[in-house]
N, C-alpha and C positions, 0 to 999 in steps of 0.2 A: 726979121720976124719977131713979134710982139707974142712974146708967154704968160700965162696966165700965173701967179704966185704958185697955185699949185700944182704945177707943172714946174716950176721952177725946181720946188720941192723935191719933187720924185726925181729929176737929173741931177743933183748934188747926193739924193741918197744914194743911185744909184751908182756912181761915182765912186763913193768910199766904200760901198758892197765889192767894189773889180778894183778896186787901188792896190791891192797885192799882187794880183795877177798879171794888170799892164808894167809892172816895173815902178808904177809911183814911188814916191822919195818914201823909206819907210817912218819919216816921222811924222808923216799926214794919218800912216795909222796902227801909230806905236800902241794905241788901248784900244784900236776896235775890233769887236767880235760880232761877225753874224749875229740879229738878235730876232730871231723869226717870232709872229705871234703867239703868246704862250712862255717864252723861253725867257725872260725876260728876267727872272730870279733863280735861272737855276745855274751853277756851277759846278763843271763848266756848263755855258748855257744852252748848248745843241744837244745835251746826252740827256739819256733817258733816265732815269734814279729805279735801283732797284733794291727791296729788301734783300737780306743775300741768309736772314736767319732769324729767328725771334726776338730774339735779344740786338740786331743789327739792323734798323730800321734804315728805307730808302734815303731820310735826311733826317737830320737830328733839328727838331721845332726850335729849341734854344741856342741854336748856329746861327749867327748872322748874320756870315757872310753866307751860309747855304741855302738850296733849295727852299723857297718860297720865303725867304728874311725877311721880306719886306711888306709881308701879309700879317696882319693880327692874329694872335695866335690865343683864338677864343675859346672859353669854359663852354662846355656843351650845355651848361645852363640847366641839366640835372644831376648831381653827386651819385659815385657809387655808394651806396646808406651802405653799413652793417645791417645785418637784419637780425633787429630786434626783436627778443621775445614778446611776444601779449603779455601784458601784466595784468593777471586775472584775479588776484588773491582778496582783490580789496570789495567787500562788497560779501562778500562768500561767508566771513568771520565775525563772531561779534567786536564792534567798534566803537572805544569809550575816545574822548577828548580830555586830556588833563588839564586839572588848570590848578596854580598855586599847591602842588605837591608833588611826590618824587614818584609815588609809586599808586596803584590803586587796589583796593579790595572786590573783589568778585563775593556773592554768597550763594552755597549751597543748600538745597535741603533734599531731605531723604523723603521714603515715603512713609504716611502714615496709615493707620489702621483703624478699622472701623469695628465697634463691638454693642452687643444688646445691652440694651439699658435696665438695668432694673427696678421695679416700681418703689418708688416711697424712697429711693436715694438720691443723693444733690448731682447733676453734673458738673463737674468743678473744670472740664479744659483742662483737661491731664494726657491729652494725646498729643503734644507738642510733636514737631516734625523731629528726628535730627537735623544739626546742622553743622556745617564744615567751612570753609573761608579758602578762597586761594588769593594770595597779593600776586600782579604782575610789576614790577621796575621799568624806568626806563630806561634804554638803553642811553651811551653817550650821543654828542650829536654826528653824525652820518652828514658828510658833506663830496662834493663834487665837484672841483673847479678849474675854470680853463682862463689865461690872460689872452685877451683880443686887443691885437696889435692897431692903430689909427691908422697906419699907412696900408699893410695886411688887407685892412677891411675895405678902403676906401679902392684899393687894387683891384680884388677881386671881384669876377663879372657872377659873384653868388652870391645869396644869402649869407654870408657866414654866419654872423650874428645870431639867428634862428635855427641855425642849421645844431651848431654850437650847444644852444642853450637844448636842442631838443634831445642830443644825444647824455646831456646831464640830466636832463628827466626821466629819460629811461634807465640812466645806472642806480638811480636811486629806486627807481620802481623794481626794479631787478631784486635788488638789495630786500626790497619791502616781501617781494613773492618769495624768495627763496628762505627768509626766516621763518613765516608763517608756515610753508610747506613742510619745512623738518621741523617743527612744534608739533605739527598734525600729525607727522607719524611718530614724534617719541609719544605724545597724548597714544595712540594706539597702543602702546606697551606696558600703559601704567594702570594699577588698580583707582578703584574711585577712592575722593579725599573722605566721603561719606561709609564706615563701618557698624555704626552702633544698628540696634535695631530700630525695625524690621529688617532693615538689612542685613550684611552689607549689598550697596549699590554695584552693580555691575561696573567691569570696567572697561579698558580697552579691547579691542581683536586684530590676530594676524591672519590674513587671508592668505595659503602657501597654495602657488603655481604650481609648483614640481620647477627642480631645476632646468632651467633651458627655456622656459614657459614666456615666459616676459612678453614673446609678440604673437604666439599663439592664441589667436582669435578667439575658441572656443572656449579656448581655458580663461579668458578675459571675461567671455559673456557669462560661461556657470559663474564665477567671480561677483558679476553683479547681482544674479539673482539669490545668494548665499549672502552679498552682502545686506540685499533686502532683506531676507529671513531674517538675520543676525537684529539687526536693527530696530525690526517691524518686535522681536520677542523682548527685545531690552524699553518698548515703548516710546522708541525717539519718534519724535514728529514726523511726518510724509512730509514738510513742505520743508523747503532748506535742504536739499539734500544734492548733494553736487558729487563727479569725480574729475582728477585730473589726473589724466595718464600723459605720455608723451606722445610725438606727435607720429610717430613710425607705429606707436599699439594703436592709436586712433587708426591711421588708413589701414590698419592691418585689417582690425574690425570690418571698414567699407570692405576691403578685399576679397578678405577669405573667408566671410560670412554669408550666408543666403541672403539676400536682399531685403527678407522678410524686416530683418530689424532696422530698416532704414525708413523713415520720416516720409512717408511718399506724399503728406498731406505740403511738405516744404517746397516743392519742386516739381522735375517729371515724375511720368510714370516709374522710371527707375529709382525714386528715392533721391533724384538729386545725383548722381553716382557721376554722372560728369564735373561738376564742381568740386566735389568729395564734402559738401557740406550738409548731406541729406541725415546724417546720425549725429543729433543729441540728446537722447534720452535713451536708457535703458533700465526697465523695472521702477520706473519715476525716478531713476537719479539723474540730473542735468550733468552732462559730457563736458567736459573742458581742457583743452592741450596746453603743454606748458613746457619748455626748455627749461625751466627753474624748480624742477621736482628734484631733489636727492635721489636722481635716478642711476642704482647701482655705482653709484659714488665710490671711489677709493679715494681717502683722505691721506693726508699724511701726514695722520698721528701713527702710535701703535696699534700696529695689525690694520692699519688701513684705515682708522677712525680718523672722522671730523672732528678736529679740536677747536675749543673757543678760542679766540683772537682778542686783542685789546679791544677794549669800546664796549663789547658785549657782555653785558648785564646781567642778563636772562641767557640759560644755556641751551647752545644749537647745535650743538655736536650729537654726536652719535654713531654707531658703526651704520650704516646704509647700504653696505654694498651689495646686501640681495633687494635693496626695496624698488619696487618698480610702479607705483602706481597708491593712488589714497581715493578714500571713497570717505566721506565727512557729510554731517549737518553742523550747519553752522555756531553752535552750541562748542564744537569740540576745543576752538580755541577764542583766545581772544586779545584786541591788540589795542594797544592804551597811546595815543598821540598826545604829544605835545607842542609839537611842530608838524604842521602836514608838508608835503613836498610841494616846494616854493620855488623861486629862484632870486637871487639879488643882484643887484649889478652897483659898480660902486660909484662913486658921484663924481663935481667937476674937480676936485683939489687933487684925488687921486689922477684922474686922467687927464690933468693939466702936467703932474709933475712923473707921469710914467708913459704920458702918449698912448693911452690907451685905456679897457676896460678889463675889470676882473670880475669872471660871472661865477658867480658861485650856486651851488644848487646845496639845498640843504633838507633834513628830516630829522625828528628824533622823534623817536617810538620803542615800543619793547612788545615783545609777544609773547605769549605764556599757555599754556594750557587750562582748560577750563573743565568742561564734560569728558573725559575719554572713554565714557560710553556711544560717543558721537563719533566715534573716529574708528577708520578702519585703515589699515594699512595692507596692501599687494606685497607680498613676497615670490621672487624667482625659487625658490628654496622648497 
């Protein structure tokens, strides 16, 4: 009888499937194991793998000889990100660029006064403004950096590279929002730099919650319309006028507020209330959430204060641990660059003789206070 090759095939497999059973010599199948479709990587290869607890998964991916060894053991080709705050601050402050000096001058002037003239006397321009000066410094330079390995990079089935350099641009933006925010609320505590007459100039305000208040809704919204009075009496501009609460008093706002104050012009009929994006404005100041407020902060200086750190120029300390919340026009502070936030990567000599690159992220800038008529600061207290 004449077979066909593949026929031949299936009576030889079949053969070494029953070679244990008829008595065959057992060195015909001293390695063989049943290897049914499917089973073909797993060990042993006819059982089923079972997680047995969190921590004790059905097969360990970097086992070799275990379940599935012999499969690529692939990046799912999106990273778990940290979730980065929004870096909101830039753009909201006044913003000088330095160039060829250490530090900048800001100038103030006071108000002046107007009076009747009388006839047959000279006007000589004897109503001069007062004036005041604030300098801001810069701080040292603010840097960020990671070595990215040649082989590391050339491995992995991700970006790293980008991935890398994105998460240095956020620490520095961080960095950038979180100095200006406590500028704005120490700026809310201080008298104006302008005294002489007609003055003195108004200075900063603390807007007080009651303690506990922090995400009570209503006590947020009287807040803002108190802020507007405050402001609207001290003559600051209506335009420029911004707040930054955190992100739990924001949805508290959507929450436990009547709808009425939600944006219905943004969205549905509800104001947007499914997004939770329908509320940014109240009493014309623009809403802004931020992970980077000195919110209720406990530091660990004395009594719980924020103390300065090396590098820092301009002082950002402060006790904050009832502050919850700023309400500003942009006037209140101000922030002097000399280096905007960059990144560099370094060249072939270096990553010839280290096999790799070194990315660095850098800033240097300083923030200061300017108007602290322009600033209001939220207290829990």
């Amino acid at each position: 009888i004449l077979l066909t090759s593949e026929e031949i095939v299936q009576i030889n497999l079949f053969k070494i499937m029953t070679a244990a059973n008829v008595g065959t010599s057992p060195t015909n199948v001293v390695n063989t194991v049943p290897t049914p479709l499917g089973s073909i990587n797993s060990n042993p290869q006819l059982a089923l793998s079972k997680a047995t607890g969190p921590t004790s998964p059905g097969y360990q991916p970097g086992n070799d000889t275990g379940k599935y060894a012999t499969y690529l053991k692939l990046f799912s080709g999106e990273m778990f990100k940290a979730y980065e705050s929004a870096c909101i601050a830039k753009g909201t402050v006044q913003n000088r660029t330095l160039r060829n000096g250490k530090s900048m001058q800001f100038i103030f002037t006071g108000r002046m006064q107007a009076s009747y003239h009388t006839p047959g006397t000279p006007i000589l321009g004897s109503g001069d403004p007062p004036l005041a000066e604030k300098t801001i410094v810069m701080d040292d330079l603010l840097i960020s950096s990671a070595f990215l390995y040649d082989l590391d990079e050339t491995l992995a089935q991700y970006s790293l590279r980008s991935e890398i350099s994105r998460k240095i641009g956020h620490a520095l933006a961080e960095a950038y929002d979180k100095k200006v925010f406590r500028t704005i609320a120490l700026a809310a505590r201080e008298a104006h730099p302008v005294t002489a007459a007609p003055g003195p100039e108004p200075g900063g305000s603390v807007i007080k919650l009651g303690a506990g208040n922090q995400y009570n809704a209503q006590s947020l919204v009287d807040s803002f319309f108190e802020a507007a009075s405050i402001l609207d009496e001290k003559n600051v501009p209506r335009e420029g006028r911004f707040a930054v609460l955190s992100p739990r008093q924001y949805y508290a706002l959507i929450s436990q507020v009547d709808s009425n104050i939600l944006n219905r012009d943004y969205g549905s009929s509800q104001g947007n209330l499914n997004s939770g994006e329908g509320l940014y404005e109240i009493a014309g100041i623009s809403i802004k959430r931020s992970n980077n407020l000195p919110f209720m902060v406990t530091g660990s200086g004395t009594d719980g204060v924020i103390d300065s750190v090396d590098g820092e120029n301009n002082f950002y300390g402060g006790d904050f641990k009832s502050s919850c919340g700023l309400i500003y026009m942009k006037d209140a502070a101000g922030v002097v660059e000399g280096i905007g936030p960059s990144v560099q990567t370094t060249g072939a000599d270096v990553k010839t003789m280290y096999q790799g690159d070194i990315i660095v992220g850098r800033l240097a800038m300083g923030v200061g206070t300017l108007n602290p008529a322009c600033a209001i600061e939220l207290q829990a207290a």
